[in-house]
C-alpha positions as a Markdown table, in Angstrom:
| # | Residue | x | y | z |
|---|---|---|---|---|
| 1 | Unk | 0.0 | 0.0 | 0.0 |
| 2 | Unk | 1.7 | 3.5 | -1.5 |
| 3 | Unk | 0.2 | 5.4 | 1.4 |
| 4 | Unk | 1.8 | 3.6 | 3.9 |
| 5 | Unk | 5.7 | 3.4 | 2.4 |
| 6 | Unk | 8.3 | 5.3 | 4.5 |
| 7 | Unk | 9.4 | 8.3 | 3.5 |
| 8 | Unk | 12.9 | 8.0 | 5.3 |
| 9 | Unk | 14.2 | 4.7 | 6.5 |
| 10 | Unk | 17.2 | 4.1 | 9.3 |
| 11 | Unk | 19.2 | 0.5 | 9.0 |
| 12 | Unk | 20.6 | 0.3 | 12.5 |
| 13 | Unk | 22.4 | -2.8 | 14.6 |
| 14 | Unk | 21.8 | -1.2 | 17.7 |
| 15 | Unk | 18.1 | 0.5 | 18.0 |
| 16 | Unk | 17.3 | 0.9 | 21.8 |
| 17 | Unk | 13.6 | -0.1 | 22.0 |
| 18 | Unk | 10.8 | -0.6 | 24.8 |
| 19 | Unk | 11.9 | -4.1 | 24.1 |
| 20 | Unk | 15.1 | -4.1 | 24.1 |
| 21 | Unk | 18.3 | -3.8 | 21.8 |
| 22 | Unk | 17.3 | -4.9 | 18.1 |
| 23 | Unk | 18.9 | -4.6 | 14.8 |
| 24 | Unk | 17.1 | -3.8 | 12.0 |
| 25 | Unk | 15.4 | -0.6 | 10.4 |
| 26 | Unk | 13.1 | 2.1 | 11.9 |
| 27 | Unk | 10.9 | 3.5 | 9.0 |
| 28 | Unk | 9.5 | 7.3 | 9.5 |
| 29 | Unk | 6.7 | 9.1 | 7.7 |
| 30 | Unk | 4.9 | 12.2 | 8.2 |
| 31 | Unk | 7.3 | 13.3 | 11.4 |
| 32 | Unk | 5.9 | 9.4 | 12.9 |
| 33 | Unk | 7.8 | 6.2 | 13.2 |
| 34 | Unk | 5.4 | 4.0 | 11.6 |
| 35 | Unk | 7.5 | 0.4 | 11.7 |
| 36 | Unk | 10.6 | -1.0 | 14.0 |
| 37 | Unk | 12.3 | -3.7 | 13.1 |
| 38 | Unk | 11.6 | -5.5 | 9.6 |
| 39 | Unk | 12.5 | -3.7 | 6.7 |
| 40 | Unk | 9.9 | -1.9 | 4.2 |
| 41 | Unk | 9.8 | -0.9 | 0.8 |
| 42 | Unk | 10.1 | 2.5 | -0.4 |
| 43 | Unk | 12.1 | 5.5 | 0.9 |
| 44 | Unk | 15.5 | 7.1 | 1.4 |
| 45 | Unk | 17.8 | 4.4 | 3.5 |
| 46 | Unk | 20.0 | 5.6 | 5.4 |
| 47 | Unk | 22.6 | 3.0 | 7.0 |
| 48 | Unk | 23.8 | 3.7 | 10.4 |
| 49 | Unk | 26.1 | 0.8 | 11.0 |
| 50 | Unk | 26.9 | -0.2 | 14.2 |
| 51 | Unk | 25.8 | 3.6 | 15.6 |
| 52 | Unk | 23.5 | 3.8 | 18.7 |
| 53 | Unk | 20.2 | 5.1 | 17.8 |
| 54 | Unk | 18.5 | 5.9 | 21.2 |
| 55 | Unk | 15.2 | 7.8 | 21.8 |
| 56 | Unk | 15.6 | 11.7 | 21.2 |
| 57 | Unk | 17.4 | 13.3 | 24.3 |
| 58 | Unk | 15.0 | 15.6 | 26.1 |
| 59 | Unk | 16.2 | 18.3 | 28.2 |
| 60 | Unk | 14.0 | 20.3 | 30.8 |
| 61 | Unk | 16.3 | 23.3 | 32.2 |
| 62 | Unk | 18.4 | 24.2 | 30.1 |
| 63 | Unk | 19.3 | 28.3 | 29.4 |
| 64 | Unk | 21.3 | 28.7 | 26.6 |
| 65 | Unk | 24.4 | 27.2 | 24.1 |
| 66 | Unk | 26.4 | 28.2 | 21.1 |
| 67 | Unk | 26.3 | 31.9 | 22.3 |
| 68 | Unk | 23.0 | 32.3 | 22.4 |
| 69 | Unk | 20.5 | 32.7 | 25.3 |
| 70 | Unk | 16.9 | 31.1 | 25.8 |
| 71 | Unk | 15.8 | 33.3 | 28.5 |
| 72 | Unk | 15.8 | 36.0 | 25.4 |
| 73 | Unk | 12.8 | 38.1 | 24.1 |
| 74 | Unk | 14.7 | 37.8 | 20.8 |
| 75 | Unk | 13.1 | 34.5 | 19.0 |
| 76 | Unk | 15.9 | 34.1 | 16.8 |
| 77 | Unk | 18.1 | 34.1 | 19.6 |
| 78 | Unk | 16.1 | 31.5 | 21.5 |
| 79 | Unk | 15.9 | 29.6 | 17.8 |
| 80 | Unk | 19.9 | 29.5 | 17.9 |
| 81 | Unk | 20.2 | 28.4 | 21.1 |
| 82 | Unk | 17.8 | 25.4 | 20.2 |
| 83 | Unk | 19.8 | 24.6 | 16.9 |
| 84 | Unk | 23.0 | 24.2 | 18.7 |
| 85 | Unk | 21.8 | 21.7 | 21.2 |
| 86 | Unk | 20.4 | 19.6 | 18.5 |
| 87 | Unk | 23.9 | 18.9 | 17.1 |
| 88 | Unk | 24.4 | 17.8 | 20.2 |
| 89 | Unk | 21.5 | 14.8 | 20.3 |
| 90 | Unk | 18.7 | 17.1 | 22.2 |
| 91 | Unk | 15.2 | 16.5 | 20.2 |
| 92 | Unk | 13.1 | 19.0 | 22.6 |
| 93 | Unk | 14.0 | 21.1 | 25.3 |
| 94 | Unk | 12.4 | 23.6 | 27.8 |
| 95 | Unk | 13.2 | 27.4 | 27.1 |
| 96 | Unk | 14.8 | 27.6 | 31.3 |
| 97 | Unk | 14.7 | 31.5 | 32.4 |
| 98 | Unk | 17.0 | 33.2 | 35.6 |
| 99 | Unk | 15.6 | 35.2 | 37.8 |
| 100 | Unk | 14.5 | 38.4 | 36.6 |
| 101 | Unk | 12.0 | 41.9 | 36.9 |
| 102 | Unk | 8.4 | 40.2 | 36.1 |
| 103 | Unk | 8.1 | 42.6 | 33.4 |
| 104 | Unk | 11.3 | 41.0 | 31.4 |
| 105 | Unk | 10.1 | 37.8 | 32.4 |
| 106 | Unk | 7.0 | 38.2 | 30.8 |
| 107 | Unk | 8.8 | 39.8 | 27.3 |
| 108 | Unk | 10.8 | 36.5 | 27.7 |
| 109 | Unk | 8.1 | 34.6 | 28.2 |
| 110 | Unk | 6.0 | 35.7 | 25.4 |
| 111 | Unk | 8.8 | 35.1 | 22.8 |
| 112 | Unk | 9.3 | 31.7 | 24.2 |
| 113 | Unk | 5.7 | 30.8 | 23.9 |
| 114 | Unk | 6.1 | 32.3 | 20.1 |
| 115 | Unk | 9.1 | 29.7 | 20.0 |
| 116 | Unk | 7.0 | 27.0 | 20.9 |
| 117 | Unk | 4.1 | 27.6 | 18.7 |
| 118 | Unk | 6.2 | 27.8 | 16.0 |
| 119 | Unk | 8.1 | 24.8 | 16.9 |
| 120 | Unk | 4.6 | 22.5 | 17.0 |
| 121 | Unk | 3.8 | 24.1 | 13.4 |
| 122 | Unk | 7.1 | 22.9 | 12.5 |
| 123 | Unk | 8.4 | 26.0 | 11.4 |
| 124 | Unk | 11.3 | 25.9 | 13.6 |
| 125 | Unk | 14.2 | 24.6 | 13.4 |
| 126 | Unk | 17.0 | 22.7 | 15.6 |
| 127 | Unk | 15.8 | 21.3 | 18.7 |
| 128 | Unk | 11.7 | 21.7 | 19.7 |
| 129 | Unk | 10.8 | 23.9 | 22.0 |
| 130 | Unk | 8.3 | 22.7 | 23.9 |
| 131 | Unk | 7.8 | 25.8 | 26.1 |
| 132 | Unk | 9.2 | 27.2 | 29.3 |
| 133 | Unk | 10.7 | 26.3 | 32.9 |
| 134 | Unk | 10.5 | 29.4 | 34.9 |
| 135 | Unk | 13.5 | 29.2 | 37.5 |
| 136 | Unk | 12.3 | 31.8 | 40.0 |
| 137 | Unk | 11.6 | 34.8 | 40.8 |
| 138 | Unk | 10.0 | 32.9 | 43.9 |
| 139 | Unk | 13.4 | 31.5 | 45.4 |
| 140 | Unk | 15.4 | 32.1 | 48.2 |
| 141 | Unk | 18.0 | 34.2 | 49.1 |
| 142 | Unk | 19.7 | 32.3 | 51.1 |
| 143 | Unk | 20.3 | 29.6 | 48.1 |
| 144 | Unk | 20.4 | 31.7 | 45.3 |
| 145 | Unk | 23.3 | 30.4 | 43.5 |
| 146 | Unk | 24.4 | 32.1 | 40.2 |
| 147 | Unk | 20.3 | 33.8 | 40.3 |
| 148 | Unk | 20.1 | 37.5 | 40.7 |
| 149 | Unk | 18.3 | 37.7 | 44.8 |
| 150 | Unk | 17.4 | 41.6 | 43.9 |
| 151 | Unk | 14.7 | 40.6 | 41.4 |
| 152 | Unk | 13.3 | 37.3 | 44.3 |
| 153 | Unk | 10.1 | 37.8 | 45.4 |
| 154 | Unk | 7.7 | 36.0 | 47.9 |
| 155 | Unk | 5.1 | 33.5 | 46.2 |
| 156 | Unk | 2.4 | 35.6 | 45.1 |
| 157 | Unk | -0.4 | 34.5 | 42.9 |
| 158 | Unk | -0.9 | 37.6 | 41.0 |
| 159 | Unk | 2.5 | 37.7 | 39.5 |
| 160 | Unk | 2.5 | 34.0 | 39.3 |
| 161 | Unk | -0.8 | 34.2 | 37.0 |
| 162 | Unk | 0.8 | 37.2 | 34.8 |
| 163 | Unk | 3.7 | 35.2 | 34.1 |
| 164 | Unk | 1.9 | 32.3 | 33.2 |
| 165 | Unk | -0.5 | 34.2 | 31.2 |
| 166 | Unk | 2.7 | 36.0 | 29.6 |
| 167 | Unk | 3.5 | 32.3 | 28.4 |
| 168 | Unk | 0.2 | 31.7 | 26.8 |
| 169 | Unk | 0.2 | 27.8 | 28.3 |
| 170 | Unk | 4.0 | 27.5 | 27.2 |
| 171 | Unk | 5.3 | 27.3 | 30.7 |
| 172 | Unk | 5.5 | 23.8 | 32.0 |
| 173 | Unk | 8.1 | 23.8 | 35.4 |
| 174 | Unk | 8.1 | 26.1 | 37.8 |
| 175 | Unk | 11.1 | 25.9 | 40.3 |
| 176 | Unk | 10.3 | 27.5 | 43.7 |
| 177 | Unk | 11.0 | 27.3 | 47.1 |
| 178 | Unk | 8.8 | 25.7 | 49.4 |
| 179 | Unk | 9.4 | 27.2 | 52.9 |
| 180 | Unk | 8.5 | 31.0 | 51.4 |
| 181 | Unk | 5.5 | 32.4 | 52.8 |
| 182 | Unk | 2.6 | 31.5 | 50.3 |
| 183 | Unk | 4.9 | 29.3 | 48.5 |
| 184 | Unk | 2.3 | 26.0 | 49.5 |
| 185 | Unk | -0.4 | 27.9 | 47.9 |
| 186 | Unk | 1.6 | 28.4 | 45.1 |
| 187 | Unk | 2.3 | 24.7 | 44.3 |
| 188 | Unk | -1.2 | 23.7 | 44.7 |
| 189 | Unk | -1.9 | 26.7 | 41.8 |
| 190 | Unk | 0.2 | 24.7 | 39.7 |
| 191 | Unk | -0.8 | 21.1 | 40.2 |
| 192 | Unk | -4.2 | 22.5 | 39.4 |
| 193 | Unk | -3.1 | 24.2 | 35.9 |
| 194 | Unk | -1.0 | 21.7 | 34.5 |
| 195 | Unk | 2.3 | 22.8 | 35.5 |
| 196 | Unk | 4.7 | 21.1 | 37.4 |
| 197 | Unk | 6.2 | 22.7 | 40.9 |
| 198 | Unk | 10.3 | 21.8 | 41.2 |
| 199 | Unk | 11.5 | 22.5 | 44.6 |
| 200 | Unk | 15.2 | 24.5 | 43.7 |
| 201 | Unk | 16.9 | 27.4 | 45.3 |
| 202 | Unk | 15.9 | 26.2 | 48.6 |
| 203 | Unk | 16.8 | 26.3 | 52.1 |
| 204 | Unk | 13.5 | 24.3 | 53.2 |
| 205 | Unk | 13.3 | 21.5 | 56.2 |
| 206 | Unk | 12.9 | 17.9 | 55.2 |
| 207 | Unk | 9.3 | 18.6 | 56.3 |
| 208 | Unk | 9.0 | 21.9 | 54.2 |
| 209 | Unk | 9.4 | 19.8 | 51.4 |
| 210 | Unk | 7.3 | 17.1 | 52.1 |
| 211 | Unk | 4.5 | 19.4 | 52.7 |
| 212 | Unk | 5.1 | 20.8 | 49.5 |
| 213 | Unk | 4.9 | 17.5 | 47.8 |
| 214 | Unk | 1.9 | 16.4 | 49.4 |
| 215 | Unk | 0.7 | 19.7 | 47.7 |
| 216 | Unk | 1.4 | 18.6 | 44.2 |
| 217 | Unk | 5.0 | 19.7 | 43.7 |
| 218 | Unk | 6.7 | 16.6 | 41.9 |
| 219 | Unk | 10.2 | 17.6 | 40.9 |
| 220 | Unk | 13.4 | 18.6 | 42.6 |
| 221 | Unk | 15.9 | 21.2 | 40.1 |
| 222 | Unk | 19.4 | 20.3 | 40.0 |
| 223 | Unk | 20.1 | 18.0 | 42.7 |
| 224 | Unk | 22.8 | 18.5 | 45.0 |
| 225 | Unk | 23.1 | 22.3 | 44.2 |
| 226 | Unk | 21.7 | 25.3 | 45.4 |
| 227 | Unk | 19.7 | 23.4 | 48.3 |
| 228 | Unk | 19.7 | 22.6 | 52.3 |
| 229 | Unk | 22.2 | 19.7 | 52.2 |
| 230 | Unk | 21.9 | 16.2 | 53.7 |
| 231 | Unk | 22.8 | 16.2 | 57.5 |
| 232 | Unk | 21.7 | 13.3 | 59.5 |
| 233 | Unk | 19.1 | 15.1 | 61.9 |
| 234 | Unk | 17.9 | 17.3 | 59.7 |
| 235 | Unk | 18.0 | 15.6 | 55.9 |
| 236 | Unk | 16.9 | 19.1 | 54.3 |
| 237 | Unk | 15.9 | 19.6 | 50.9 |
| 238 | Unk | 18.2 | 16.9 | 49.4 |
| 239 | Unk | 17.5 | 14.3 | 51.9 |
| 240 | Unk | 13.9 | 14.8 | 50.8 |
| 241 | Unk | 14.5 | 15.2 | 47.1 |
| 242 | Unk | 16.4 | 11.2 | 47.5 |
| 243 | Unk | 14.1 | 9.8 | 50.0 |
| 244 | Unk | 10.1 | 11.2 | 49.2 |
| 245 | Unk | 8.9 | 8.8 | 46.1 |
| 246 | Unk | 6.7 | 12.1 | 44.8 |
| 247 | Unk | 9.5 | 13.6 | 43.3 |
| 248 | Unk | 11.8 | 13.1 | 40.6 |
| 249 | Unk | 15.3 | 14.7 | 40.5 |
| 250 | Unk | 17.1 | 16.4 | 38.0 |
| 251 | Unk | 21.0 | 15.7 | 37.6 |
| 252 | Unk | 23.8 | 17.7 | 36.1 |
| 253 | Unk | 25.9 | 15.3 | 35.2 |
| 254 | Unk | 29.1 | 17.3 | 33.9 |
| 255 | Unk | 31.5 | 17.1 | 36.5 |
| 256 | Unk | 31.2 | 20.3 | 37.7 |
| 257 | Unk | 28.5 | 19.9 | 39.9 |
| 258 | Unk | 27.8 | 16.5 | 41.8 |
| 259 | Unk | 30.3 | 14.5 | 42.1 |
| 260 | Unk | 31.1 | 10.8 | 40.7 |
| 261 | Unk | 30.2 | 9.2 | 43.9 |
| 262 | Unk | 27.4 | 11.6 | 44.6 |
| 263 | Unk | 26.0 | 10.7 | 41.0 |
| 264 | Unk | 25.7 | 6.9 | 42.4 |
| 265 | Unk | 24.3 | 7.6 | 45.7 |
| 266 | Unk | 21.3 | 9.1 | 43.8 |
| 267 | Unk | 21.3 | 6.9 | 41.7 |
| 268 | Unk | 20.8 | 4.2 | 44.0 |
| 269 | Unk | 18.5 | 6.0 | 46.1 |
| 270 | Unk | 16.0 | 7.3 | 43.5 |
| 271 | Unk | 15.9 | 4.3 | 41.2 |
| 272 | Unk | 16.7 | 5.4 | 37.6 |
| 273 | Unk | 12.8 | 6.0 | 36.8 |
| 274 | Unk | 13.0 | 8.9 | 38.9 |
| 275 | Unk | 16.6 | 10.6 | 37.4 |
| 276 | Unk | 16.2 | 12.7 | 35.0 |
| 277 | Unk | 19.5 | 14.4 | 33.0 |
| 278 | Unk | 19.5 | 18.2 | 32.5 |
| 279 | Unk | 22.0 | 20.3 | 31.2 |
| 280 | Unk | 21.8 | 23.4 | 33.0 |
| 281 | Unk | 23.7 | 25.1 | 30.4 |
| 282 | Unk | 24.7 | 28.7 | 29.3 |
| 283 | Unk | 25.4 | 30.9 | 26.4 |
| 284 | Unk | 29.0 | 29.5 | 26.7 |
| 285 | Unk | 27.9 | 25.9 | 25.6 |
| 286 | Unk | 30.2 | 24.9 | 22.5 |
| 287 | Unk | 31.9 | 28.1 | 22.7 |
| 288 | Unk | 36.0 | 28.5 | 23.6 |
| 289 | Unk | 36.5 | 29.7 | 27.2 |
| 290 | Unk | 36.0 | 33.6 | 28.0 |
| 291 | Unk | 33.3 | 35.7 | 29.5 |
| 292 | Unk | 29.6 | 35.1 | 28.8 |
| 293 | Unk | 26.4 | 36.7 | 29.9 |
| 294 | Unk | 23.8 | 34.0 | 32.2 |
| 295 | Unk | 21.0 | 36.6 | 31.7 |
| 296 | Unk | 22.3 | 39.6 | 32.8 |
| 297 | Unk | 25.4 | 38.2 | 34.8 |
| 298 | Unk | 28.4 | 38.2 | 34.1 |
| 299 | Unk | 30.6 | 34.9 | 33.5 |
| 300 | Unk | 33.3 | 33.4 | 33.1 |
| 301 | Unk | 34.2 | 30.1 | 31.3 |
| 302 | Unk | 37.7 | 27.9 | 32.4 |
| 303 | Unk | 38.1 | 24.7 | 31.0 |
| 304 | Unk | 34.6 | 24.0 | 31.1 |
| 305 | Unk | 33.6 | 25.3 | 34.2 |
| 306 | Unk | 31.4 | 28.6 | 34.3 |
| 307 | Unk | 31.5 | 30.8 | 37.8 |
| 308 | Unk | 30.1 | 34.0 | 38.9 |
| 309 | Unk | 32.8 | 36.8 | 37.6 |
| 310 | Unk | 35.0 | 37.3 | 39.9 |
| 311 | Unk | 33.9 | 34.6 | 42.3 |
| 312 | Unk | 33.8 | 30.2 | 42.5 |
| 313 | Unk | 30.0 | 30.3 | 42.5 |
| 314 | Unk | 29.2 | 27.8 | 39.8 |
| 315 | Unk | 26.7 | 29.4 | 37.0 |
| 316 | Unk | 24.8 | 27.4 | 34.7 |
| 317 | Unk | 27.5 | 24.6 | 32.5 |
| 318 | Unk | 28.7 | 24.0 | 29.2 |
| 319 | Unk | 27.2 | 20.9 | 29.3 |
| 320 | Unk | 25.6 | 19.3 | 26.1 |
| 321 | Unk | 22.9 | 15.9 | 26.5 |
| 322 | Unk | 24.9 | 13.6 | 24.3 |
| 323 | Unk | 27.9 | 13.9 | 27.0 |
| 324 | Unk | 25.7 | 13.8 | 30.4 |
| 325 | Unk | 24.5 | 10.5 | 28.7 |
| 326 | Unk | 27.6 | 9.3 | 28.1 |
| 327 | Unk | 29.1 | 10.8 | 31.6 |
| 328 | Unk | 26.2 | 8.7 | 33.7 |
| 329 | Unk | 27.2 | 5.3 | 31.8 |
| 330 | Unk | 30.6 | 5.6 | 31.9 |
| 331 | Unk | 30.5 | 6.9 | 36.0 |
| 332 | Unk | 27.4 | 4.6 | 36.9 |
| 333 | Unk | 28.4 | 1.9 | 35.3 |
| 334 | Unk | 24.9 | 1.5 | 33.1 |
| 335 | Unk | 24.6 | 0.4 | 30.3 |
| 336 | Unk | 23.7 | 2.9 | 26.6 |
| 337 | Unk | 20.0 | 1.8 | 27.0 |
| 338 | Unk | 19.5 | 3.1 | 30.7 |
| 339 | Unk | 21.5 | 6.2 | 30.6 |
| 340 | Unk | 20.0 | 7.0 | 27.4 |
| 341 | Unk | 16.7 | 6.6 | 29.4 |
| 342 | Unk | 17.4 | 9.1 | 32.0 |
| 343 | Unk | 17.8 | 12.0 | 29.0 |
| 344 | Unk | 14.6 | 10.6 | 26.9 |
| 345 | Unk | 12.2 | 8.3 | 28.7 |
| 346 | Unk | 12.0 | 9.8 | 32.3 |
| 347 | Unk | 11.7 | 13.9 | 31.2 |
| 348 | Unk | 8.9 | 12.3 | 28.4 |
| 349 | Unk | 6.7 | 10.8 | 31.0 |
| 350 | Unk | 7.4 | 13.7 | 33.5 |
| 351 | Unk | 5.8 | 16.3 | 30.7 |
| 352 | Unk | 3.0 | 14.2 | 30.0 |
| 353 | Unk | 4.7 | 13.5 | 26.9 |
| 354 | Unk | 5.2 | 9.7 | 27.4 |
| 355 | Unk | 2.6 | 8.2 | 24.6 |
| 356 | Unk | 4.6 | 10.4 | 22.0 |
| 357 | Unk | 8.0 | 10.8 | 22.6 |
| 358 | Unk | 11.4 | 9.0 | 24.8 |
| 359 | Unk | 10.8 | 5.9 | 22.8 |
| 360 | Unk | 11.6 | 3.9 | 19.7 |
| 361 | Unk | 7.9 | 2.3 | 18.8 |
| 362 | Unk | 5.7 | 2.8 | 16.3 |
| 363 | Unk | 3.2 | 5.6 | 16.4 |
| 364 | Unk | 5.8 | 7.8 | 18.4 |
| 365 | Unk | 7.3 | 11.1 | 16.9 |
| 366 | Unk | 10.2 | 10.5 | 15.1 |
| 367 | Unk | 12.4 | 12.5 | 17.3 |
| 368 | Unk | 15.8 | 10.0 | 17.0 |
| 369 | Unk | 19.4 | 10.9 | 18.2 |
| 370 | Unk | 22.6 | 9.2 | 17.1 |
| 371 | Unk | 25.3 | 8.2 | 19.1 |
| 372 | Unk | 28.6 | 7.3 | 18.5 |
| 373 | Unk | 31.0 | 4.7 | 19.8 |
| 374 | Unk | 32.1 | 7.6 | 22.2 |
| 375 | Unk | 28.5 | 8.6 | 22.9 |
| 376 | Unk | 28.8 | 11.7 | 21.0 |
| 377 | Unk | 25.6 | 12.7 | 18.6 |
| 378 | Unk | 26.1 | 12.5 | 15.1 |
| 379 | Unk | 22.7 | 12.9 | 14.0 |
| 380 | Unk | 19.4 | 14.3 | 15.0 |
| 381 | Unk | 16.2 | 14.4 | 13.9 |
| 382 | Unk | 13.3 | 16.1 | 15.1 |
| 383 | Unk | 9.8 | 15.4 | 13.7 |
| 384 | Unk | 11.1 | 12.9 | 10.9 |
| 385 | Unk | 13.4 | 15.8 | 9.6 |
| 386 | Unk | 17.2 | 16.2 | 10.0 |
| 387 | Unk | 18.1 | 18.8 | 12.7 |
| 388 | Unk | 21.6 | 17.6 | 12.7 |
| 389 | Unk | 23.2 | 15.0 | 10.1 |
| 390 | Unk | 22.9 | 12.4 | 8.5 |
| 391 | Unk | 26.2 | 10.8 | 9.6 |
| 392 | Unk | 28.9 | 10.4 | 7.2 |
């Protein structure tokens, strides 16, 4: 039957499905995966040897890369920042702001949500945007990290519904702090519209944050950092984050911030259905070391590693998908499929996305990353369509 012939078809020994590792062919049509495994008729073929193709690598806070920002009002800028990391194996990401004056939020918020729209149209570009993670302004400033604490406010629902009506639906994570005044209300404002509360930039109790969590909050933003430490009387945000089941965790897995050893403790403790990899990076992503701008701060870029000017506070990373995948196996000691899982599966089925996208199966968007031997992407598509590639 014509109508069902592929338009683009991927030969592949090593295709990481639901089911396991197959070899064979995935055949796309109209931005869908329509058949795993036995070849069909029909279409381009394109053979990927003994490559990796994994699910395409999702990531939910990410701010910028390639010298371009996200948290922009410029759309181009935001659309630059998205085609870089999809050279680097990201299929979709969320748009991730810094504290800021609501009124720039909402300018950034808006183009984002302009982003986004055009990304579902598929008029865009690079990696999909697939809308907004709003990190702050309701944070504290006791944990700021690399945010700005003269533009923190205390949780209050009347900026919290301009912002989200500034993003026209497009925001999907908040990141808050749970022991603010109001902040409980806050959480329980998002559960109800769809958006998920991430506890981050936090100096709450263990309790704080199981109240919040009981509340609807279901995420924790990078792990480890920025947070109430572990301490054996009073376990804090991070003793929460690995020990309440509610909550998933983000990792930043560019070691820079969390350790080897602390990468395996949370590992352990969460269970891998409950890690999820995140970049965290900045403008300076791909770019040679210098100074770079995380919103409106100034930083600077050493081998890697991106601090406050003038100071050791980390901010943001240079951190690209492909290598926090390849980081987690090669630390963790799991295998491609699982730390491939923690970058596609776990951030689909946190967004609700999980009957379309982080798998390899048939009816799922073709949203595809290629990996290496080393683990390093060498091609990308997004919606059927190369963002990145073919591989030579």
């Amino acid at each position: 039957m014509r109508a069902l012939e592929p338009e683009l078809r991927l030969a592949c020994e090593r295709i990481v499905t639901p089911a396991g590792t197959l070899a064979g062919e995935v055949a796309l049509r109209g931005g869908r995966i329509i058949a795993v495994g036995a070849p069909l008729r029909g279409g381009e073929l394109v053979d990927l040897g003994s490559r990796w193709l994994v699910p395409g690598l999702i990531d939910t806070h990410v701010h910028g890369g390639g010298g371009a920002q996200l948290a922009s009002a410029d759309p181009d800028e935001i659309a630059a920042a998205a085609a870089f990391h999809a050279q680097h194996g990201t299929t979709a990401l969320l748009a991730t702001t810094v504290s800021a004056p609501v009124r720039s939020l909402a300018s950034i918020l808006a183009a984002i949500a302009d982003v986004a729209e055009g990304a579902r149209r598929g008029a865009q570009p690079g990696a999909q945007v697939l809308g907004a993670h709003l990190e702050g302004p309701f944070v504290s400033r006791r944990r700021a990290g690399a945010l700005d604490p003269a533009s923190f406010l205390d949780p209050d629902p009347r900026v919290l519904e301009a912002l989200l009506a500034a993003g026209r639906g497009s925001v999907r994570i908040v990141t808050l702090a749970p022991e603010l005044p109001g902040a409980l209300e806050l959480v329980g404002a998002l559960a109800r519209a769809g958006v998920i509360a991430s506890v981050g930039h936090s100096d709450a109790t263990y309790e704080q944050v199981r109240l919040a969590a009981l509340a609807g909050a279901r995420s924790v933003t990078h792990a480890f950092n920025a947070m109430r430490p572990l301490h054996h009387r009073e376990p804090g945000v991070l003793g929460a984050a690995l020990d309440l089941p509610a909550l998933g965790c983000e990792l930043i897995a560019d070691g820079h911030h969390v350790s080897a050893p602390a990468l395996r403790l949370a590992l352990g403790a969460k269970g891998p259905g409950a890690i999820r990899l995140v970049t965290d990076a900045m403008q300076a992503a791909g770019m040679p070391d210098g100074e770079y701008r995380l919103g409106r701060a100034r930083v600077e870029v050493a081998q890697g590693r991106a601090v406050l000017a003038g100071s050791d506070t980390i901010a943001g990373s240079t951190l690209t998908m492909d290598a926090a995948v390849a980081t987690m196996a090669a630390l963790c000691g799991l295998s491609v499929p699982q730390a491939a899982a923690l970058a596609s599966t776990v951030p689909a089925r946190l967004l609700g996305l999980g009957e379309r996208k982080g798998a390899i199966a048939p009816g799922y968007d073709a949203d595809l990353t290629i990996l290496g031997e080393d683990l390093a992407a060498c091609g990308t598509l997004v919606g059927g369509r190369w963002a990145s590639g073919p591989p030579q």
